[in-house]
N, C-alpha and C positions, 0 to 999 in steps of 0.2 A: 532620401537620396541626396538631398541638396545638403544634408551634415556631412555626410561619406564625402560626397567630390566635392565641397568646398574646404574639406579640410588642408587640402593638397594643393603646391605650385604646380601648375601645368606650363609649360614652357613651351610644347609644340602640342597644334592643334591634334597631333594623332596621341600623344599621351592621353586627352583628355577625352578623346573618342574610345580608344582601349579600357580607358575606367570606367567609361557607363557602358560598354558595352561587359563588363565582368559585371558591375553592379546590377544590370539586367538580368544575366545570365543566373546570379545568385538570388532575385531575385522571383525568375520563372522556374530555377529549378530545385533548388536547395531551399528556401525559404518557408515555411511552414505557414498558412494562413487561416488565423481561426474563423475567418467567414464562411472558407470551403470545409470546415469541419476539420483542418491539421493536415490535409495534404496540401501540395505543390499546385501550382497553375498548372502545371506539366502535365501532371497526375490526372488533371479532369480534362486536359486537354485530350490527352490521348486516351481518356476513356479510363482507365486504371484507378481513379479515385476509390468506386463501388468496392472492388476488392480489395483492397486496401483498408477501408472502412471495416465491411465485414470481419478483415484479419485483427484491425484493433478492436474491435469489439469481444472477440473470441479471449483475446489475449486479457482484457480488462475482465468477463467474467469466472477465468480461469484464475486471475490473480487474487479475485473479491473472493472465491471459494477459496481459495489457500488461505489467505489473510481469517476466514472464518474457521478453519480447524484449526489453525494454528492456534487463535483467542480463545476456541473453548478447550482447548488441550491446557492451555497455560489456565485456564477458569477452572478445569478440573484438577489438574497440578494444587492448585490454591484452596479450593474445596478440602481436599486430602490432607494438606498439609494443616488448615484448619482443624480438622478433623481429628486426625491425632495431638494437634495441641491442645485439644479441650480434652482429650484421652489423658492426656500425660498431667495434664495441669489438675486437676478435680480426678480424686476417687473414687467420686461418690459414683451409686448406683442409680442416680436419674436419670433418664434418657435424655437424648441430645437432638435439638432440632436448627438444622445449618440451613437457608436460603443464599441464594445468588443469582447475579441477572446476568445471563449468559449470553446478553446479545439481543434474541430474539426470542427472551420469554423466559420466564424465572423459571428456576431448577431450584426442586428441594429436597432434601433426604433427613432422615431421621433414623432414629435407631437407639438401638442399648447400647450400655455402656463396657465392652468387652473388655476382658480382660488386657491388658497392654502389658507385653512381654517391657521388660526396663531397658535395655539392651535398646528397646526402637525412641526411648524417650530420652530428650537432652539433661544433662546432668543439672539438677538442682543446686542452686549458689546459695 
């Protein structure tokens, strides 16, 4: 508080009452405090912190599940694309075995070596 209202001339003692009483007001209402866990003075004052908490919490494990399909969608995108690069690149008829760690535990597949239509392979330089 003393950076905010020292930074200013105050000229009349109500200027300077008007500033701390807004740095106050920002500081009981607006102001986030990681002691009370990211709500407001206000918030626990009147009770409201509880739910509020619960809503961030709802909101944080809904986001950790997105962020999680999202990664193995884009894990499996990469897998595939793997997959046919080793298609396209080798002819040969040895089976093929791909691992990847998808987070929360490796994922594997294998398999033969399919025929690969050319049309699906990048053109050879």
């Amino acid at each position: 508080m003393k950076n905010r209202v020292l930074l200013e001339n105050y000229y009349l003692p109500g200027d300077l009452e008007r500033q701390i009483g807004a740095f106050v007001d920002y500081y009981n209402n607006q102001r986030y405090h990681e002691s009370l866990n990211n709500v407001t003075p206000a918030d626990v004052y009147f009770g409201r912190d509880k739910a509020i908490i619960r809503e961030m919490e709802k909101i944080k494990k809904r986001t950790i599940r997105q962020r999680c399909l999202q990664h193995q969608k884009l894990a499996a995108r990469s897998v595939t694309q793997t997959s046919q690069n080793l298609q396209c690149s080798s002819r040969s008829d040895d089976p093929f075995y791909l691992t990847t760690d998808m987070g929360r535990g490796r994922t594997q597949g294998h398999g033969e070596r399919p025929e690969v239509e050319p049309s699906r392979c990048p053109p050879t330089i």
